[in-house]
C-alpha angles and dihedrals in degrees: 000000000000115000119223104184151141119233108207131199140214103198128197112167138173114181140170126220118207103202125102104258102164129027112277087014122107104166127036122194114220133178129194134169128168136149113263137163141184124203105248122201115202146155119241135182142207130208119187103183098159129015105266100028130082130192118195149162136206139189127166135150140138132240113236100191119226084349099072141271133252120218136196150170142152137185127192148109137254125207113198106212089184138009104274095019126080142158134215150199135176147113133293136207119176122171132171119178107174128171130196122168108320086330112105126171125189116190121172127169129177138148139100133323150178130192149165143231157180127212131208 
């Protein structure tokens, strides 16, 4: 299946520049935060090898240009115990690099997870 979506963030930054902007300076401290978001497109599929189990797979991300790119993916199984209910596990990578001027910003998080739903 082919994957049309926003990702959307919720950013909180503190950051320090190491350039001399005023005279006798030569670090300034700076925070942000903001809400953002970017359209993915993506592929995603689906495995269903017994009844109540599911096996899939995701990747989606844009291409920003000279701006930047977001990346993820993502690998796990449900199992569904009962009919609305299910339960996860996988593996996650998320990755944002984005450049404006001489700004640049490199986030990258990966690692397990499990999780659970219900569906309606």
């Amino acid at each position: 299946q082919t994957i049309v979506d926003a990702a959307v963030f919720n950013l909180d930054s503190n950051y320090k520049m190491s350039k001399p902007y005023l005279p006798g300076t030569t670090t300034r401290t700076e925070s942000a935060s903001g809400i953002g978001g970017l359209p993915v497109l993506g592929l995603n599929m689906t495995i269903v090898p017994v009844g109540p189990v599911e096996v899939y797979g995701e990747v989606s991300g844009m291409y920003a240009g000279k701006y930047g790119h977001l990346f993820d993916s993502e690998v796990g199984a449900r199992v569904s115990p009962f009919r609305n209910l299910f339960l996860e596990g996988g593996y996650r990578y998320f990755g944002i690099k984005a450049e404006y001027d001489k700004d640049e910003a490199n986030i990258n998080v990966s690692g397990p997870f499990v999780g659970a739903g219900v569906r309606f």
